[in-house]
C-alpha positions as a Markdown table, in Angstrom:
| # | Residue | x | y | z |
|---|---|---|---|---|
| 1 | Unk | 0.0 | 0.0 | 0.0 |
| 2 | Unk | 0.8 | 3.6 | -0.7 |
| 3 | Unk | -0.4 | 6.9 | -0.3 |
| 4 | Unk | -0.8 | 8.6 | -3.5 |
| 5 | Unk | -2.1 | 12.2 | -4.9 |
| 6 | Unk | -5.7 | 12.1 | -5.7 |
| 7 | Unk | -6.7 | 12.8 | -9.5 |
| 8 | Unk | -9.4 | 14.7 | -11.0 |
| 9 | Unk | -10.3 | 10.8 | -12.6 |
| 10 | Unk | -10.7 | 9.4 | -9.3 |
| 11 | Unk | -13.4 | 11.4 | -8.0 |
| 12 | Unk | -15.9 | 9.1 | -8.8 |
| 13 | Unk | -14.4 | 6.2 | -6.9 |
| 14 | Unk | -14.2 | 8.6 | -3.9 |
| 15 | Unk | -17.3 | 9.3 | -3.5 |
| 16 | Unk | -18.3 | 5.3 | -3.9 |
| 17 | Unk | -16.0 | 5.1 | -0.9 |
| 18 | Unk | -17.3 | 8.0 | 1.0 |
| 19 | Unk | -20.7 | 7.0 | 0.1 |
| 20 | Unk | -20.4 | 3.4 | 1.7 |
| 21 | Unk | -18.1 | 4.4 | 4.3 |
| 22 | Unk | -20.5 | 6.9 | 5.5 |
| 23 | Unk | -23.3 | 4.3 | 5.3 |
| 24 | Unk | -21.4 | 2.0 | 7.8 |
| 25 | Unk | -20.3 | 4.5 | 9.9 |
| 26 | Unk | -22.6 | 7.4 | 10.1 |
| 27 | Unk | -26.1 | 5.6 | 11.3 |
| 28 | Unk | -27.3 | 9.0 | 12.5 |
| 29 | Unk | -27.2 | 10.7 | 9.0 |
| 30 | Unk | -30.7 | 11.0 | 7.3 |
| 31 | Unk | -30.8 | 9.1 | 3.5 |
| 32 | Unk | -31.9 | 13.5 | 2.4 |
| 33 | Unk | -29.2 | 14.5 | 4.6 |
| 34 | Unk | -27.1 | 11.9 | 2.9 |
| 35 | Unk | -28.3 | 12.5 | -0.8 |
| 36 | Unk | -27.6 | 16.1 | -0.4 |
| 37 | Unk | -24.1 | 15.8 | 0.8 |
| 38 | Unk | -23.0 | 13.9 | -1.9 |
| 39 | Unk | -23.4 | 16.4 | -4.9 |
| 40 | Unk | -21.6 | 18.9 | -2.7 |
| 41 | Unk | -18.7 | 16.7 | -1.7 |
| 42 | Unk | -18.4 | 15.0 | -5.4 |
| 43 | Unk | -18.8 | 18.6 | -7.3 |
| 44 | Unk | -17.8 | 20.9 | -4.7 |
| 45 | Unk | -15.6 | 19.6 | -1.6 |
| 46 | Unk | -13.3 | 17.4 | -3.1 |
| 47 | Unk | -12.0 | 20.8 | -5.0 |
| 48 | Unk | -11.3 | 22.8 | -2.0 |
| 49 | Unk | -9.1 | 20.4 | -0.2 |
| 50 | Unk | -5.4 | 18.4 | -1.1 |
| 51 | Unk | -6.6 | 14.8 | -1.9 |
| 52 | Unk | -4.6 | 11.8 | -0.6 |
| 53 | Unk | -5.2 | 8.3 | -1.3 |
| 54 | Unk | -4.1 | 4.8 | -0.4 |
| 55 | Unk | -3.8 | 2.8 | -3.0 |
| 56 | Unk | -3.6 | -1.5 | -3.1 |
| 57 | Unk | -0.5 | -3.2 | -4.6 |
| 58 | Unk | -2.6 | -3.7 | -7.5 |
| 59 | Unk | -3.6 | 0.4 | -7.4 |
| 60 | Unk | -6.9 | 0.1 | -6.3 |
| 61 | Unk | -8.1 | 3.4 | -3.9 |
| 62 | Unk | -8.9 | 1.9 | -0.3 |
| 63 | Unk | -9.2 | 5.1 | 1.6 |
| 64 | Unk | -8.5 | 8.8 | 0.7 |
| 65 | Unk | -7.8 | 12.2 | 3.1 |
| 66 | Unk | -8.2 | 15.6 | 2.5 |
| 67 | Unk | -6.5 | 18.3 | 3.9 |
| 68 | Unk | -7.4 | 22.2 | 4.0 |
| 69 | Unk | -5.1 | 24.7 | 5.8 |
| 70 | Unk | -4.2 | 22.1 | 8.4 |
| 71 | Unk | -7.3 | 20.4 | 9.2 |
| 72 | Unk | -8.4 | 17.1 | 8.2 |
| 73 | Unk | -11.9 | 17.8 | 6.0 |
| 74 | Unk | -12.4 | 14.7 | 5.3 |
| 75 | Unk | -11.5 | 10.8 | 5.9 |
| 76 | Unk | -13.0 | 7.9 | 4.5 |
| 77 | Unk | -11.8 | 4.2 | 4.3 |
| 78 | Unk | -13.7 | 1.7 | 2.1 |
| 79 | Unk | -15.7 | -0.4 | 4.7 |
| 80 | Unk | -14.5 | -3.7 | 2.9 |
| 81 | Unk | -10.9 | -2.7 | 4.5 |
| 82 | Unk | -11.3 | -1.1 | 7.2 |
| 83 | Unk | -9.1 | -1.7 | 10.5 |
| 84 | Unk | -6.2 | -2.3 | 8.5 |
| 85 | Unk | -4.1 | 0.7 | 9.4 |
| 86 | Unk | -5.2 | 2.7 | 6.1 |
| 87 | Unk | -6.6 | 5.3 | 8.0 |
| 88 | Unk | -3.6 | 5.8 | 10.4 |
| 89 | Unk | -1.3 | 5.8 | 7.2 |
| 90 | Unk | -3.4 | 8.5 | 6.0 |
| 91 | Unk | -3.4 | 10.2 | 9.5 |
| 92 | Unk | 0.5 | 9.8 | 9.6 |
| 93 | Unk | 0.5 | 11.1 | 6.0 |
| 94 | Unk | -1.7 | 14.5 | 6.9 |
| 95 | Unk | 0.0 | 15.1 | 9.9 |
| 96 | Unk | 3.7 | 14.9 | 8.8 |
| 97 | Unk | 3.3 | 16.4 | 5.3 |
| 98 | Unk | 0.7 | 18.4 | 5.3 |
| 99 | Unk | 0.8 | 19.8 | 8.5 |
| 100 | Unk | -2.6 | 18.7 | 9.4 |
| 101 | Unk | -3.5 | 19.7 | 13.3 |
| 102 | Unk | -7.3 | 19.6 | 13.7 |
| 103 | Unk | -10.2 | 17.7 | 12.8 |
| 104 | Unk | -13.6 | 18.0 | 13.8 |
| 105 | Unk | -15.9 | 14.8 | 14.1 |
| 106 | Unk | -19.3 | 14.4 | 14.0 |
| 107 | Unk | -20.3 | 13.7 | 18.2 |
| 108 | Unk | -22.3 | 11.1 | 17.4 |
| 109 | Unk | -19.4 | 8.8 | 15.7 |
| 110 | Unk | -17.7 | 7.5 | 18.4 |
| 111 | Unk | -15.9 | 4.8 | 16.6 |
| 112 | Unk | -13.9 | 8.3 | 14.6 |
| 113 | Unk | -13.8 | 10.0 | 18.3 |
| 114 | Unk | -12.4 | 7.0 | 19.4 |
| 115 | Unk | -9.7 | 6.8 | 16.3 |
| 116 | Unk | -8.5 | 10.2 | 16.6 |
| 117 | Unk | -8.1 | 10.2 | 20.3 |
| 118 | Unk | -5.5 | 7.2 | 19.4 |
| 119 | Unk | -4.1 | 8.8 | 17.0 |
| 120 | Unk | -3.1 | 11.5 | 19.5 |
| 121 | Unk | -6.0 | 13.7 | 19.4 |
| 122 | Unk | -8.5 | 15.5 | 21.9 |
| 123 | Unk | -11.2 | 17.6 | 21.9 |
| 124 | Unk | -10.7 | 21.5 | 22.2 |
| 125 | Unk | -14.6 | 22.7 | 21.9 |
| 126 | Unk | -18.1 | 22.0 | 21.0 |
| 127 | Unk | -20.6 | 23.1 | 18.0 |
| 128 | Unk | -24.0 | 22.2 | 18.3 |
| 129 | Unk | -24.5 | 22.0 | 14.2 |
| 130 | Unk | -22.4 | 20.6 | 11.4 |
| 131 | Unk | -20.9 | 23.0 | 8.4 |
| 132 | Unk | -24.4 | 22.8 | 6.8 |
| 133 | Unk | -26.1 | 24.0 | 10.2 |
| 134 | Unk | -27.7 | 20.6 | 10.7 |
| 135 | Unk | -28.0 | 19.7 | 14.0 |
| 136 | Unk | -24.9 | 17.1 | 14.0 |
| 137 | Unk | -22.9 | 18.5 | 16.6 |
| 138 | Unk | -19.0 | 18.4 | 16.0 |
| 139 | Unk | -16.2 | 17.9 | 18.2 |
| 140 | Unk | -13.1 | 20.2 | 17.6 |
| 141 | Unk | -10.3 | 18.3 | 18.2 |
| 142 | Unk | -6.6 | 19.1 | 18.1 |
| 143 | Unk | -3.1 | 17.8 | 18.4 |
């Protein structure tokens, strides 16, 4: 496995992952809240951040990252794979080269509060609503 810079070509396998990733771990997400994140993200999100990807022997994308003036946006590992370690090599990969710091994580995942808090996180503050002003409230966490 290796992590690898994300291509314009690739989007559409990203959001396949994020898509069933988000289906296996996100249980509180609506199917409309669901259906109108994906556009965005797909169209919109994957733009505005720096795209990493692990990629199989055989160069198929397992997980991705994305990065946006040090905070981690967005991290999604095919559910087929995950607990491998392809989300802490993309971690490792954020933090070391791309100076990532922060994340903030949906409170009601506690399986990704639990993963960051590994991965040496902890939480600095509270938000009652998501980006979208949904009321998903995120933990800012920190480094």
């Amino acid at each position: 496995m290796k992590v690898d810079v994300v291509e314009k070509s690739d989007y559409n396998k990203l959001i396949q992952i994020w898509e069933a990733s988000v289906r296996a771990t996100h249980d509180f997400l609506l199917e409309s809240d669901l259906q109108a994140l994906k556009p965005l993200i797909l169209h919109q999100y994957f733009d505005a951040v720096a795209l990493r990807c692990v990629k199989s022997n055989t160069g198929e994308i397992l997980g991705f990252c994305g990065v946006h003036e040090g905070n981690i946006e967005m991290l999604f590992i095919s559910p087929d794979v995950r607990g491998q370690g392809i989300g802490k090599i993309l971690m490792e990969h954020a933090i070391k080269y791309q100076g990532a710091t922060k994340v903030d994580v949906n409170e009601q995942n506690q399986m990704a509060l639990g993963f960051y808090k590994h991965i040496g996180f902890s939480v600095k503050g509270r938000s009652p609503t998501d980006g979208q002003g949904k009321a998903y409230p995120l933990l800012h966490l920190e480094l």
